[in-house]
gemmi code that builds the backbone of each chain (N, CA, C; Angstrom):
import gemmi

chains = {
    "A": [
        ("UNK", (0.842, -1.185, 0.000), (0.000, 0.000, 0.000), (0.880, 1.239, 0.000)),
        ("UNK", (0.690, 2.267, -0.681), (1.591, 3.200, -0.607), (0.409, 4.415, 0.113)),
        ("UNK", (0.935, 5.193, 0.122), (0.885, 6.456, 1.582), (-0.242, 6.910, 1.300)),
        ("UNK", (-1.516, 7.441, 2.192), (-2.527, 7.680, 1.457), (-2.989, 8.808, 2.214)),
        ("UNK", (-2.615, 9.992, 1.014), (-2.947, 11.557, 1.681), (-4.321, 12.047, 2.133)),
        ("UNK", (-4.362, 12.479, 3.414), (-5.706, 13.340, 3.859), (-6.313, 12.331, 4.596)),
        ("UNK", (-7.511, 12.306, 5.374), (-8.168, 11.692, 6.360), (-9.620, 11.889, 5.875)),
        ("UNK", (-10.475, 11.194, 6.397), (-11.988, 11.032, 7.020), (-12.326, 11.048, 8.175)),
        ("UNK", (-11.534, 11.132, 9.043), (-11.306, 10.538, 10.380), (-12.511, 11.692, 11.296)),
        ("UNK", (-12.416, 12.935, 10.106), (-13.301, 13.926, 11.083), (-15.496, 13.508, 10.903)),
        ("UNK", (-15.306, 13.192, 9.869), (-16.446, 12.728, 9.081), (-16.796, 11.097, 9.490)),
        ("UNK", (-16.331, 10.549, 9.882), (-16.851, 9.224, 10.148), (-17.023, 9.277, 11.604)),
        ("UNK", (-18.082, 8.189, 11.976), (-18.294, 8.357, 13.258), (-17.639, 6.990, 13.990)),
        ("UNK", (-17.012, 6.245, 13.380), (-16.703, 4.783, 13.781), (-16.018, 5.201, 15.325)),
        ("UNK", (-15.560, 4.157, 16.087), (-14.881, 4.191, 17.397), (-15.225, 5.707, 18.303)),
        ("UNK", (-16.617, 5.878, 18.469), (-16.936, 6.681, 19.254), (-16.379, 6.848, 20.476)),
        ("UNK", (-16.603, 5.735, 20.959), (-15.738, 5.931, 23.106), (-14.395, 6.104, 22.941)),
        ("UNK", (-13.644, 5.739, 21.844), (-12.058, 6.799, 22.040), (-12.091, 8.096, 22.114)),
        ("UNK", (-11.368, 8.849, 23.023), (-11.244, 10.182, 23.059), (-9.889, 10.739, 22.607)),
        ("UNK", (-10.495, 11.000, 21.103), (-9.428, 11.678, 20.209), (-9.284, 13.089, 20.662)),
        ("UNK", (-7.589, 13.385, 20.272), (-7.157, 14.579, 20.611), (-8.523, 15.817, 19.797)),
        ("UNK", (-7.763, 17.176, 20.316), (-8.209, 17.866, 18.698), (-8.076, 18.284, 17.452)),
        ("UNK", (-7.449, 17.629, 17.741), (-6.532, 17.220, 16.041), (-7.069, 15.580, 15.217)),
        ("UNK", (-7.924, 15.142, 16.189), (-8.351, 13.849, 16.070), (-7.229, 12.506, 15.883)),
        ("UNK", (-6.526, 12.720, 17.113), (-5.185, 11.752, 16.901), (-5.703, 10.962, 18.253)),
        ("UNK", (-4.701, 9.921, 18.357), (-4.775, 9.061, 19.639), (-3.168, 8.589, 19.687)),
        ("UNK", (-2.470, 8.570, 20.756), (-1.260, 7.928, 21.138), (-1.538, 6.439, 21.216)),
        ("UNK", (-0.442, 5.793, 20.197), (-0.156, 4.393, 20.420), (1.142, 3.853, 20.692)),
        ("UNK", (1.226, 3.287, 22.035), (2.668, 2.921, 22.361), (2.575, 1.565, 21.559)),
        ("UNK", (3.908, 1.616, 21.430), (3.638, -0.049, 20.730), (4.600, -0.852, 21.380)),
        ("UNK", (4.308, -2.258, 21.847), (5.378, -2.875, 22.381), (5.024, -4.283, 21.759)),
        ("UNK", (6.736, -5.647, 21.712), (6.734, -6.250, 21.341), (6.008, -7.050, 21.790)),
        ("UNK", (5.379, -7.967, 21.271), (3.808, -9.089, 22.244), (4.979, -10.469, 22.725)),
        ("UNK", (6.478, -10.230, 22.187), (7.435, -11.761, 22.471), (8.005, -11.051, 23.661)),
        ("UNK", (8.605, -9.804, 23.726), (9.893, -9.611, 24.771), (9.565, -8.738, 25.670)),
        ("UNK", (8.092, -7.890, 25.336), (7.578, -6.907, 25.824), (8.195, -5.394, 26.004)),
        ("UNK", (9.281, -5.280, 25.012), (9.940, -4.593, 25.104), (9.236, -3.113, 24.339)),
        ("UNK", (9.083, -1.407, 25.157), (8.601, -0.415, 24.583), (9.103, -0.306, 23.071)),
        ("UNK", (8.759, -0.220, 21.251), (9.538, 0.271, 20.521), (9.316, 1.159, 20.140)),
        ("UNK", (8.252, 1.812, 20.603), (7.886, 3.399, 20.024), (6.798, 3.520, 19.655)),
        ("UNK", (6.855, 4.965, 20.305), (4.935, 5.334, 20.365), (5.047, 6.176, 18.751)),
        ("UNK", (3.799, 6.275, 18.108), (2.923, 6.352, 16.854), (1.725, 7.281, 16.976)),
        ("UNK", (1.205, 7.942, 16.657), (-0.037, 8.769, 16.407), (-1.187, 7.747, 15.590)),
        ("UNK", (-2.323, 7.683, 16.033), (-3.393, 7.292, 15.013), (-3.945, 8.098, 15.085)),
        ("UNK", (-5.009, 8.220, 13.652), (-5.955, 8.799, 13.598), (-6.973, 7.533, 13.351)),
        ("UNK", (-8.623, 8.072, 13.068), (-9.671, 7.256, 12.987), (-9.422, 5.817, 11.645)),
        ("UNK", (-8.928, 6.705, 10.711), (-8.045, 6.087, 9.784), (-7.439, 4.941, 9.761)),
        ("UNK", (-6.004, 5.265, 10.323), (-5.098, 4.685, 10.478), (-5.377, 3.613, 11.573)),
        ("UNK", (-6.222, 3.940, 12.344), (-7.147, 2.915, 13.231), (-7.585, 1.274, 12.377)),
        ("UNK", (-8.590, 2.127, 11.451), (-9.322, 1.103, 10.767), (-8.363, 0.354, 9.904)),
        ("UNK", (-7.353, 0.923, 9.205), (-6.373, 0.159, 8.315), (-5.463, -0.871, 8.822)),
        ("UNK", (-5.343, -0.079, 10.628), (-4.894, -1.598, 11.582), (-5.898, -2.444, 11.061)),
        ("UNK", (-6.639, -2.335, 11.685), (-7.751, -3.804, 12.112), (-8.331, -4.291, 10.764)),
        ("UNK", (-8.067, -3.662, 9.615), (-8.568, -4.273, 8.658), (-7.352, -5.332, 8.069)),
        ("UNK", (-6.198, -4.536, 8.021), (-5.271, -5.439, 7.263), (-3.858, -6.126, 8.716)),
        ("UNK", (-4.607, -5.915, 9.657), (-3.424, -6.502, 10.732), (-2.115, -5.845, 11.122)),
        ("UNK", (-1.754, -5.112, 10.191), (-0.319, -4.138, 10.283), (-0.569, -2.549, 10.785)),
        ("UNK", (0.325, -2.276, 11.613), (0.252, -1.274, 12.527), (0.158, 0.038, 10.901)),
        ("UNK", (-0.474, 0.813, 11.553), (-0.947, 2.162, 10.237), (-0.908, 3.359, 11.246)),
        ("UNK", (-0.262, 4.159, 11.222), (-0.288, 5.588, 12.014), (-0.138, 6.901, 11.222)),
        ("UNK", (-0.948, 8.034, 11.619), (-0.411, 8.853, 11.039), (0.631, 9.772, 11.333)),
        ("UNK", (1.451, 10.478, 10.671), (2.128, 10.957, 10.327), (1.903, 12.543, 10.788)),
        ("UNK", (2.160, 13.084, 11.855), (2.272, 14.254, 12.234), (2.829, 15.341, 11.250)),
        ("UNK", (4.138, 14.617, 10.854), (5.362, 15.747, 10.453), (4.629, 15.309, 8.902)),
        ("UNK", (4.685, 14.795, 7.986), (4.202, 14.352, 6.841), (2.594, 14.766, 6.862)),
        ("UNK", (2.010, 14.624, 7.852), (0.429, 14.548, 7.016), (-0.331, 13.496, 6.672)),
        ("UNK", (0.231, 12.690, 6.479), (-0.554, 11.122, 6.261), (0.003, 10.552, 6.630)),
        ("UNK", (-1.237, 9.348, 6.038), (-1.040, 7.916, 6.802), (-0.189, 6.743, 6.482)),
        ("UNK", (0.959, 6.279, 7.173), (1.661, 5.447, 6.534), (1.629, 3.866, 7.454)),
        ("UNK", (1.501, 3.380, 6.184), (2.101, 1.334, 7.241), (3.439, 1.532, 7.861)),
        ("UNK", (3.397, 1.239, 8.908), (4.730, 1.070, 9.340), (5.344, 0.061, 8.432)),
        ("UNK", (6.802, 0.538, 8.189), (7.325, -0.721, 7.422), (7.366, -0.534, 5.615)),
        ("UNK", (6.423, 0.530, 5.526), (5.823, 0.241, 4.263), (7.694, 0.305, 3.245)),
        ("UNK", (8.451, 1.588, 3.563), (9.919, 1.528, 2.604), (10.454, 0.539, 3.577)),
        ("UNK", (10.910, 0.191, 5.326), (12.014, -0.291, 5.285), (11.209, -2.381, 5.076)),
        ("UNK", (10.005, -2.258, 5.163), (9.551, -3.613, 5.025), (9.646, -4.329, 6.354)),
        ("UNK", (9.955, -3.022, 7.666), (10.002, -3.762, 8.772), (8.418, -3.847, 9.116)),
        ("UNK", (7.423, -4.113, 9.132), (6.265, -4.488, 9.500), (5.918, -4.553, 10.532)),
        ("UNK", (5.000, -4.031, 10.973), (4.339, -4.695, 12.613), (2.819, -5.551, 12.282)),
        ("UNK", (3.056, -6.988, 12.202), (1.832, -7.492, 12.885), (1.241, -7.269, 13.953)),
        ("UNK", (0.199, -6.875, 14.048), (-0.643, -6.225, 15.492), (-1.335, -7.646, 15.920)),
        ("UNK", (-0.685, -8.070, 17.180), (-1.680, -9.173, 17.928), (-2.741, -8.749, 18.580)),
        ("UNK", (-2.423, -7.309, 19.202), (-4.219, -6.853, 20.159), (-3.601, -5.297, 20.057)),
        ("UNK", (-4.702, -4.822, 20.218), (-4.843, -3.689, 20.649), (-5.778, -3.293, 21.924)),
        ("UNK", (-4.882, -2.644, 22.587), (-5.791, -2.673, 24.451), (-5.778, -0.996, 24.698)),
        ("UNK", (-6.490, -0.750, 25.289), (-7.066, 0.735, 25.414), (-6.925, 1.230, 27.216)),
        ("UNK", (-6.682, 2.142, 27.006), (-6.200, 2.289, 29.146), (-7.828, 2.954, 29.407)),
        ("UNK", (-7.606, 3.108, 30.856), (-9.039, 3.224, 31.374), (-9.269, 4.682, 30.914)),
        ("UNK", (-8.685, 5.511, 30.857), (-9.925, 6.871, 30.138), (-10.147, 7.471, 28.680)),
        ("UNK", (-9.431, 5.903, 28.113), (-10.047, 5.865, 26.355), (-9.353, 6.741, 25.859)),
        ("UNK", (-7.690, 7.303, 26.315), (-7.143, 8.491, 25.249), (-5.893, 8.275, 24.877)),
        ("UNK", (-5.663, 6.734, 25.468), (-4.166, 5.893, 24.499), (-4.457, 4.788, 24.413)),
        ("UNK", (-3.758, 4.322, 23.360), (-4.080, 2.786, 23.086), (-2.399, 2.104, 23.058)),
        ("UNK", (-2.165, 0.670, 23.565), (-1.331, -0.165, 23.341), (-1.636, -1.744, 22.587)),
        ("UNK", (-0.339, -0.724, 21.563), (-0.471, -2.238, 20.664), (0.815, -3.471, 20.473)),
        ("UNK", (0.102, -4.453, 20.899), (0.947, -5.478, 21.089), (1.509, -6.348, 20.029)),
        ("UNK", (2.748, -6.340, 19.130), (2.849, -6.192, 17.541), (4.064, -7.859, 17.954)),
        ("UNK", (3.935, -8.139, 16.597), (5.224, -8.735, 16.071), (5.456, -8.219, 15.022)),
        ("UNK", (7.140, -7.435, 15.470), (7.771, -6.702, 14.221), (8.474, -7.484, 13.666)),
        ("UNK", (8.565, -7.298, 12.262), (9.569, -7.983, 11.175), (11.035, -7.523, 11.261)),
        ("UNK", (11.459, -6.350, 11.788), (13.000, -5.972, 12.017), (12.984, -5.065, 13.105)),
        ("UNK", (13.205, -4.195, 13.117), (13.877, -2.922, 13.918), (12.906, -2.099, 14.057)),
        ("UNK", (11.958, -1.952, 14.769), (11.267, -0.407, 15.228), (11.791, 0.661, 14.900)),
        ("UNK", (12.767, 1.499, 14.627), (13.362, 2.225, 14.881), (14.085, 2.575, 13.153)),
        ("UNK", (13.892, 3.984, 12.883), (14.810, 4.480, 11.430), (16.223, 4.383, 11.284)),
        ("UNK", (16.522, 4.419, 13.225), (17.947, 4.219, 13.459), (19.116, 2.900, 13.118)),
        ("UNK", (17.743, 1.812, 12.835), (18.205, 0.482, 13.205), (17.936, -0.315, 14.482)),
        ("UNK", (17.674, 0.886, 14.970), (17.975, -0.146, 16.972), (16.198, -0.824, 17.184)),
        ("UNK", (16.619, -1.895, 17.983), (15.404, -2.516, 18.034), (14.247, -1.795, 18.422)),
        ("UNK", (14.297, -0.741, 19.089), (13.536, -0.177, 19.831), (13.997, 1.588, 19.250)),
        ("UNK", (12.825, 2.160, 19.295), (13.300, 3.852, 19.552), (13.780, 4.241, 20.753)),
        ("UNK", (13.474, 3.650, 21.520), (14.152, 4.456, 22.759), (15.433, 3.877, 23.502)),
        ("UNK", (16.273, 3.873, 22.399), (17.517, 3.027, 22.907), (18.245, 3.628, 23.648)),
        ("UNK", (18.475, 5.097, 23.910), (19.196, 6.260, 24.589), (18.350, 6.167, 26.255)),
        ("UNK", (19.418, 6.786, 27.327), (18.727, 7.452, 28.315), (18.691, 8.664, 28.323)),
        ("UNK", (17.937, 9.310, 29.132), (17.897, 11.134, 28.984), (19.349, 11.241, 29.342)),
        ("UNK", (20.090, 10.583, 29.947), (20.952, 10.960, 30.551), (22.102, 11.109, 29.153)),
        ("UNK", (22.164, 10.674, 28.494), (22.687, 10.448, 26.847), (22.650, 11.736, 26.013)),
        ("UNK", (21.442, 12.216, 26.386), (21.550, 13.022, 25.563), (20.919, 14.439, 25.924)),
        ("UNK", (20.537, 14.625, 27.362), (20.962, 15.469, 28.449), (21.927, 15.400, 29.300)),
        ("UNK", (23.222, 15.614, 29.154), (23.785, 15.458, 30.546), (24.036, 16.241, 31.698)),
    ],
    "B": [
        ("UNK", (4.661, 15.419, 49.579), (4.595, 16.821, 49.054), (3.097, 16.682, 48.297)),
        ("UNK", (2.316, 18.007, 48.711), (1.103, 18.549, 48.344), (1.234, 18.779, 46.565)),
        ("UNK", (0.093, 18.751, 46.283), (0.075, 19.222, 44.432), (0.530, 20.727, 44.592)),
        ("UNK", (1.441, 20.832, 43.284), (1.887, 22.030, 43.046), (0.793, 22.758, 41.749)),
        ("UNK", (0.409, 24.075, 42.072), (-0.152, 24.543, 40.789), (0.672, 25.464, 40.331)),
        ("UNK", (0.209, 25.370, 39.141), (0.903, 26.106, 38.094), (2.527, 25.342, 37.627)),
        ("UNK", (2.983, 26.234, 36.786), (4.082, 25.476, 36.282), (5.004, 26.640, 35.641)),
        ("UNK", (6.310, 26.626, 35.450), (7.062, 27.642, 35.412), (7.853, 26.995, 34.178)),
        ("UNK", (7.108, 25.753, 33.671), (8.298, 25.382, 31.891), (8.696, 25.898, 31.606)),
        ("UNK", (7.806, 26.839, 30.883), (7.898, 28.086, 30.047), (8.604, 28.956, 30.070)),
        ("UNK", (9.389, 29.262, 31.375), (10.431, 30.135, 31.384), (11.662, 29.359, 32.078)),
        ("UNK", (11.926, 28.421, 32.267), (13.311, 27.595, 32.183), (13.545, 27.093, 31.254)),
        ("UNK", (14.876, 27.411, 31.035), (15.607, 26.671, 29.591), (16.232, 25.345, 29.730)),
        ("UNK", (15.652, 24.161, 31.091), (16.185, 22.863, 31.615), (15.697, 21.958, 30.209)),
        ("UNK", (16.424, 21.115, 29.845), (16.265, 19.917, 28.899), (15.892, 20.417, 27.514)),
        ("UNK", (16.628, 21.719, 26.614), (16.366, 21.974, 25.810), (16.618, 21.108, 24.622)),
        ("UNK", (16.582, 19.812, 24.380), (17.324, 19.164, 23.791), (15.942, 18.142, 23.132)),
        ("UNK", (14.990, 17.918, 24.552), (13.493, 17.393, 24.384), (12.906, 18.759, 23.551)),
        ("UNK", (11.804, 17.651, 22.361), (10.875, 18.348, 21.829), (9.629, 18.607, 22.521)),
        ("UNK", (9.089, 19.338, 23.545), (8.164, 19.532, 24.130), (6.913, 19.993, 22.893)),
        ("UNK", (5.950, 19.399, 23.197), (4.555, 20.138, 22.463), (4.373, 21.313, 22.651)),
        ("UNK", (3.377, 21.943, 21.558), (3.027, 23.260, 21.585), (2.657, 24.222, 23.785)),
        ("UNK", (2.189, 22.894, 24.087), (1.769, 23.164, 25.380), (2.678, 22.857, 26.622)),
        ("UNK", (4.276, 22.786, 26.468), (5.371, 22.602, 27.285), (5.174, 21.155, 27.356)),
        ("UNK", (4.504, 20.258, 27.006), (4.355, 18.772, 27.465), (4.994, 17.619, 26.532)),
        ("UNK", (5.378, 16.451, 27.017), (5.604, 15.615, 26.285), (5.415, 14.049, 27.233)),
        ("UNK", (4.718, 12.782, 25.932), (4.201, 12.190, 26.499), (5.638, 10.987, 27.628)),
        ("UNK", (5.293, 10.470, 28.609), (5.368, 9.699, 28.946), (5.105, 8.317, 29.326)),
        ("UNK", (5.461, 7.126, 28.533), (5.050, 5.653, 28.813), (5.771, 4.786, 29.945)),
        ("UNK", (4.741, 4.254, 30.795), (5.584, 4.158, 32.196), (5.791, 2.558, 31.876)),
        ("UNK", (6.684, 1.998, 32.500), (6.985, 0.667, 31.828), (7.211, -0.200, 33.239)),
        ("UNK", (6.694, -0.974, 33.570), (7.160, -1.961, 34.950), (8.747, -2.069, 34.767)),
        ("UNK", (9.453, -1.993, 35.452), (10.842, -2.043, 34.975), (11.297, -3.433, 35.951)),
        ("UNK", (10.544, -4.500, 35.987), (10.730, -6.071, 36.592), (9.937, -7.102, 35.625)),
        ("UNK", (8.293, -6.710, 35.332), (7.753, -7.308, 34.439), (7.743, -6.633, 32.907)),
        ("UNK", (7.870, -5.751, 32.626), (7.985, -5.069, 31.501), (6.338, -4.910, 30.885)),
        ("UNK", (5.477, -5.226, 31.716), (4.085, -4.201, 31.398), (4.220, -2.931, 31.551)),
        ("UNK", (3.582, -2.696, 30.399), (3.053, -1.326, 29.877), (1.719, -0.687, 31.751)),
        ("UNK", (2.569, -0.086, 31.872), (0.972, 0.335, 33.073), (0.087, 1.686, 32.507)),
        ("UNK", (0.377, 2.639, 31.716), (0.285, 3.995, 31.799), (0.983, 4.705, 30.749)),
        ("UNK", (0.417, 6.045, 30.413), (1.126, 6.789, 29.988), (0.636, 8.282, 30.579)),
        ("UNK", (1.366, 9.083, 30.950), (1.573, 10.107, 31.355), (2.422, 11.939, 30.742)),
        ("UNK", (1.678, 12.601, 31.237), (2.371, 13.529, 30.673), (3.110, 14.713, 31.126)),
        ("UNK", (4.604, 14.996, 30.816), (5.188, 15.665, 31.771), (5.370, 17.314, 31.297)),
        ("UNK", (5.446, 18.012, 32.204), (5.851, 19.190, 31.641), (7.854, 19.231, 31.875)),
        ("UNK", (8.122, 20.600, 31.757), (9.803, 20.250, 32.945), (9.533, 20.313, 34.217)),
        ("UNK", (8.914, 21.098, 34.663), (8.712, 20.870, 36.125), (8.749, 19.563, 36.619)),
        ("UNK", (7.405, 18.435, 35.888), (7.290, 17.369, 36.549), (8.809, 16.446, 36.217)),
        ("UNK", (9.734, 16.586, 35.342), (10.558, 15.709, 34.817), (11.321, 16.164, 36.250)),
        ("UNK", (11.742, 17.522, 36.666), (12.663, 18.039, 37.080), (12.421, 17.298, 38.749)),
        ("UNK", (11.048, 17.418, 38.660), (11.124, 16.990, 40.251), (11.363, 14.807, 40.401)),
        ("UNK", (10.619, 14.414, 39.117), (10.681, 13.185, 38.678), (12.263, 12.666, 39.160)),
        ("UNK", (13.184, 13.519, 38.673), (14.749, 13.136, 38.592), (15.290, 13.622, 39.881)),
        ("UNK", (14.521, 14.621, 40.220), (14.977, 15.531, 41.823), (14.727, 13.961, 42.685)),
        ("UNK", (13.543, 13.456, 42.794), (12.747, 12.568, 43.947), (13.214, 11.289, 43.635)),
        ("UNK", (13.424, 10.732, 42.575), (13.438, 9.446, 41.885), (11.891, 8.784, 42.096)),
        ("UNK", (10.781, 9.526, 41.858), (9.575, 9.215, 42.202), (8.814, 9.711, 41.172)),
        ("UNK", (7.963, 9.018, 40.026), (7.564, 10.015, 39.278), (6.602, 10.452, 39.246)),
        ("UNK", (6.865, 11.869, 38.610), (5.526, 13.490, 38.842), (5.255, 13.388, 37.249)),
        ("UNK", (4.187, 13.669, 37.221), (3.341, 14.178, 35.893), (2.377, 15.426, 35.819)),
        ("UNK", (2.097, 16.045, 34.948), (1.650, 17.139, 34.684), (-0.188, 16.627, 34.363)),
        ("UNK", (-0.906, 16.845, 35.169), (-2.527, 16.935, 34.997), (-2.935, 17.707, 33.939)),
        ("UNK", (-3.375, 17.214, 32.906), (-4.144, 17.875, 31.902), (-5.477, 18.482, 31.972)),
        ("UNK", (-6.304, 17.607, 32.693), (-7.776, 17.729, 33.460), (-7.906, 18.765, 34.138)),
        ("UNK", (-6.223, 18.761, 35.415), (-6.339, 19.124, 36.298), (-5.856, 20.609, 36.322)),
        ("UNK", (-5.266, 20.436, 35.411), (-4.085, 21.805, 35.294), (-2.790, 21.981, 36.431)),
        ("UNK", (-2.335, 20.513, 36.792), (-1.622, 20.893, 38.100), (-0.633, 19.359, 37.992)),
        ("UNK", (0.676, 19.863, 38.545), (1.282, 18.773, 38.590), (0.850, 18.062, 40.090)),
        ("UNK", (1.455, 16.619, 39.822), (0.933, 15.585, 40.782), (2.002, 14.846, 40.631)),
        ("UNK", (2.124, 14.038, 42.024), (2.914, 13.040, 42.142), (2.341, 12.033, 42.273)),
        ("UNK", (2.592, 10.793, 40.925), (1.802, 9.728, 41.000), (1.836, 8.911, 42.243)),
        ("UNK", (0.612, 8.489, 43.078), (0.321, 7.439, 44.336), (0.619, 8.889, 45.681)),
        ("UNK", (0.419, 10.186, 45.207), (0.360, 11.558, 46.405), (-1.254, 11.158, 47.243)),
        ("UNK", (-2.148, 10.388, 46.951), (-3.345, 10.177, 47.211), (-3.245, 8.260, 47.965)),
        ("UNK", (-2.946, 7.822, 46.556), (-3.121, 6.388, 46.411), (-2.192, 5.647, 47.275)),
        ("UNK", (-0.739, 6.333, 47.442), (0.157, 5.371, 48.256), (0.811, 4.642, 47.147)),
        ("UNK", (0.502, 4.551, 46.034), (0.580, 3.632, 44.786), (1.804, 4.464, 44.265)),
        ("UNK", (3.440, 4.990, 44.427), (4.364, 5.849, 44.525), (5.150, 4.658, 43.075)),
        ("UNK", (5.080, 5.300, 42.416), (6.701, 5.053, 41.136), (7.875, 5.368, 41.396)),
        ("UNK", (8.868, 3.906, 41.825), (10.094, 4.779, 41.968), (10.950, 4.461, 40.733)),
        ("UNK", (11.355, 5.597, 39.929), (11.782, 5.324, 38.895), (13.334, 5.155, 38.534)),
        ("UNK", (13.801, 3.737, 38.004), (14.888, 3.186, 37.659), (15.350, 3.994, 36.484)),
        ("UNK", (14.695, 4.381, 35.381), (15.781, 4.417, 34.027), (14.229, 5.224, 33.834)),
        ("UNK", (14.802, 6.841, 32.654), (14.397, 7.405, 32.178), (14.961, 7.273, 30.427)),
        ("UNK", (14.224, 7.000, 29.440), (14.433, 6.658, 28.274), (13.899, 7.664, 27.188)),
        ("UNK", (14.447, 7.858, 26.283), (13.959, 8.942, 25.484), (14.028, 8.430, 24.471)),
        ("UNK", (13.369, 8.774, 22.709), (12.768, 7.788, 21.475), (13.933, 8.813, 20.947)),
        ("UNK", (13.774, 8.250, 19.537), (14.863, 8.242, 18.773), (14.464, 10.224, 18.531)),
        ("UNK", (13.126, 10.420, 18.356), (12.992, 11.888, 18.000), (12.590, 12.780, 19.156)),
        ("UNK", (13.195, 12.413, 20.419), (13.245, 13.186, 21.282), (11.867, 13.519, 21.329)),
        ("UNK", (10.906, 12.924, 21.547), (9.708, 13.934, 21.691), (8.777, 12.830, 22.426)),
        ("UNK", (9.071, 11.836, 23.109), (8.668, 10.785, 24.168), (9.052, 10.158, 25.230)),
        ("UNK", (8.967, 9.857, 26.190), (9.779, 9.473, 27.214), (9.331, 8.132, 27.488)),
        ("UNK", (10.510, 7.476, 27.995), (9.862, 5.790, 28.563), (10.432, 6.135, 30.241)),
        ("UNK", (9.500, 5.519, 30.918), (9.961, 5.613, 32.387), (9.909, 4.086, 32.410)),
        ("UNK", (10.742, 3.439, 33.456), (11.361, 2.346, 33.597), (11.411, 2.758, 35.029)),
        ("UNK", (9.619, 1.922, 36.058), (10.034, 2.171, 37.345), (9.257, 0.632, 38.280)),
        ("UNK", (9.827, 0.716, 39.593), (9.041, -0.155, 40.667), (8.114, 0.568, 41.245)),
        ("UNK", (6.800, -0.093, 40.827), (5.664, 0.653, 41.010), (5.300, -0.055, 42.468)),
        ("UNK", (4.744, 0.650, 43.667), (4.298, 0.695, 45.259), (3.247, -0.229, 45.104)),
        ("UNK", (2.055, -0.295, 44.102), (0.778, -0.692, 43.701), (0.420, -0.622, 42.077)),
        ("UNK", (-0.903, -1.027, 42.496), (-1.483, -0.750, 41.132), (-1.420, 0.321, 40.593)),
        ("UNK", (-1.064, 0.665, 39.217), (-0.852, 1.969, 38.506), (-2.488, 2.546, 38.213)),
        ("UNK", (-3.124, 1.503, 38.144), (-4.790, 2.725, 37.875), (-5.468, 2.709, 38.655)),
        ("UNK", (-5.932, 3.712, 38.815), (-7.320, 4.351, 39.618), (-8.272, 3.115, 40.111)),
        ("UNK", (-8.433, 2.374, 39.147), (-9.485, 1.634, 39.134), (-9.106, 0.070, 40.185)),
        ("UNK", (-7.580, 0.207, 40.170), (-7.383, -1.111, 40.851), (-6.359, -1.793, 40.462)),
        ("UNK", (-6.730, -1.594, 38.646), (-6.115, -2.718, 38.213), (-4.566, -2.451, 37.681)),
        ("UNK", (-3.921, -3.484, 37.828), (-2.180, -3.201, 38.006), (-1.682, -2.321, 36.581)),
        ("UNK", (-2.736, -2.817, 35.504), (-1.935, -1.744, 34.473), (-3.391, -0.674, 33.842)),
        ("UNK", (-3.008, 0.633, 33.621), (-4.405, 1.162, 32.733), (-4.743, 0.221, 31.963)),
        ("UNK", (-3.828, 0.003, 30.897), (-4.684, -0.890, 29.619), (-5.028, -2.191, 30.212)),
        ("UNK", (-6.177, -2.268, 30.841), (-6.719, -3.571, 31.190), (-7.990, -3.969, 30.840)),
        ("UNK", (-7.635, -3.440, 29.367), (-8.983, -3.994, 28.513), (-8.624, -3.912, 27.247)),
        ("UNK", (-9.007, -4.850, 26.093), (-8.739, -4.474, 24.564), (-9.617, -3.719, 23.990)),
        ("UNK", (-9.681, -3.186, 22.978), (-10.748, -2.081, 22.259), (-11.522, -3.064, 22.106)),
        ("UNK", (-11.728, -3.854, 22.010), (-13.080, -5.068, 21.578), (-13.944, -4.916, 22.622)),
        ("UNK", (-13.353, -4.784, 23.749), (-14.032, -4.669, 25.093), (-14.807, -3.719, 25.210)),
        ("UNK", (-14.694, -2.264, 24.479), (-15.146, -0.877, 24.709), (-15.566, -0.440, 23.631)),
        ("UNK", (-15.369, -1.359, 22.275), (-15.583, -1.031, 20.828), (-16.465, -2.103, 20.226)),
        ("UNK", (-17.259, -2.826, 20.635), (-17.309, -4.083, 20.160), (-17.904, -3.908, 18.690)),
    ],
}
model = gemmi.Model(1)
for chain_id, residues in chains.items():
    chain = gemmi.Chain(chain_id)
    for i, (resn, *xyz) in enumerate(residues, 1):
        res = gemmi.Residue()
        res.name, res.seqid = resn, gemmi.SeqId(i, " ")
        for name, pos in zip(("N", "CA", "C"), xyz):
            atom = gemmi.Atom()
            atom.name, atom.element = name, gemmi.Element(name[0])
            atom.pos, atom.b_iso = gemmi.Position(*pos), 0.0
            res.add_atom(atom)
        chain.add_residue(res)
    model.add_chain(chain)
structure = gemmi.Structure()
structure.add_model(model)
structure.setup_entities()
């Protein structure tokens, strides 16, 4: 699937009890469902929601870009989404993935391979 | 220590290095740092980071509330936090702590203690 500009997300009424930002986004941490390890949180929109659960692969949008992209879609690292679980006041979601490589643009398994201390000292 | 109101981000130049949001904030994902559940995510301003790293206990910034808080200041339920982690684009934090109790309100040991199927069916 390649990148697919602009949203509906304001116009559809699907997943009512999430409480989207106002920008109509939702925070998704994502962690591995094998090692449980954090690899990095993602923006959804209503969108990028439905393109999870329709095709199984994590879909977020894109703050800095504008749209919606598959994770994975250039480096082919993929996230299979095993669940998606919602915290008690409906305004983040965690998704529990098996990734195909590296979370991360850096390479590293994870985005958050640094401590603050790294790169505050 | 009592809730502090107000917040003074905005005019300290501490951790210029984090991408804070338009609103001095940036998110935080709190991570069991023994079982590696996801409990929470939270959001800090500098204040709350500053006192977070001051206490080794972590503070978050109330959105609802407009006021920082120290998580378990009510509950007894106190984060003491091991490892502060930051994502590859500086604009998320992972906390890595031994949590006193249950991390939610409600009881249960992690927020996300339900899948969207549960609340979305």
């Amino acid at each position: 699937m390649s990148s697919i500009k602009g949203s509906s997300a304001e116009t559809q009424p699907a997943l009512p009890l999430l409480h989207w930002d106002e920008r109509g986004l939702i925070p998704a941490v994502v962690q591995d469902a094998t090692t449980n390890a954090v690899l990095m949180v993602g923006w959804m929109n209503a969108d990028a929601l439905r393109l999870t659960e329709q095709s199984g692969e994590a879909h977020f949008w894109s703050r800095s870009r504008g749209q919606l992209w598959r994770k994975g879609e250039t480096s082919g690292n993929v996230m299979r989404v095993i669940e998606v679980r919602v915290d008690c006041d409906e305004d983040t979601l965690l998704l529990r993935v098996n990734p195909a490589g590296p979370a991360c643009h850096t390479g590293a398994v994870s985005c958050f391979y640094r401590t603050l201390e790294e790169i505050e000292p």
